[in-house]
N, C-alpha and C positions, 0 to 999 in steps of 0.2 A: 242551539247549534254551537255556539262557541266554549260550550263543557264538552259537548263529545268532543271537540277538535282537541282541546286541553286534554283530553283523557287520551286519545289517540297518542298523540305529538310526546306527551311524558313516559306512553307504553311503551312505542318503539326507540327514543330517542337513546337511550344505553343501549340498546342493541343493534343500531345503527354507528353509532361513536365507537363501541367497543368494535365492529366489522373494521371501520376504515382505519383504528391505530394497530390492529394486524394485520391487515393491508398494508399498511404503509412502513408496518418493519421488515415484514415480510420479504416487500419489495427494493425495500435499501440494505438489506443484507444480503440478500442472494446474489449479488453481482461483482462481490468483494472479494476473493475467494481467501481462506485461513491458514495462513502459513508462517512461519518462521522468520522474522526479517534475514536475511542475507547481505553482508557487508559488499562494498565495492572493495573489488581486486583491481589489480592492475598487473599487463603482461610486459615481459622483460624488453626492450626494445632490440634485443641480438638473439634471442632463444624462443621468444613467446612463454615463456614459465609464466605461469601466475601467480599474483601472490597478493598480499594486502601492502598496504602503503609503509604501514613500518618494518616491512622484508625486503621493502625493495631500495637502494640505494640511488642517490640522484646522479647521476655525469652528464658533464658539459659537454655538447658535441656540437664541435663548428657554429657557436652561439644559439645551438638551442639545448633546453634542459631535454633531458629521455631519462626514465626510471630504469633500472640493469637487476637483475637481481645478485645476490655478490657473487655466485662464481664466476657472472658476466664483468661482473666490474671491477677484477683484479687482475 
């Protein structure tokens, strides 16, 4: 009895192990979707232009910071 078990258990056990690590790639890629990373922008505080952080200039307004883009901010 406990040969055939040992014969069974070593038959299937690769093909059992090998189902569930494509199973389990399978199922942790397919939810990720593949794209591009995309930088954070930021919109003008008088125009809404958007732009990245080193386009946009800082002004002090009645003590708070707002980012301006420069034709807002001259």
């Amino acid at each position: 009895m406990a040969d055939q078990w040992l014969h069974y258990f070593f038959g299937y056990a690769p093909w059992v192990i090998g189902t569930v690590i494509v199973l389990v790639a399978y199922f942790s890629t397919r939810k990720t979707p593949v794209h591009a990373p995309v930088g954070q922008t930021f919109a003008c505080a008088k125009c809404g232009r958007r732009g990245g952080r080193e386009q946009m200039v800082p002004v002090a307004q009645e003590g708070a910071m707002s980012w301006c883009c420069p034709s807002c901010a001259s």
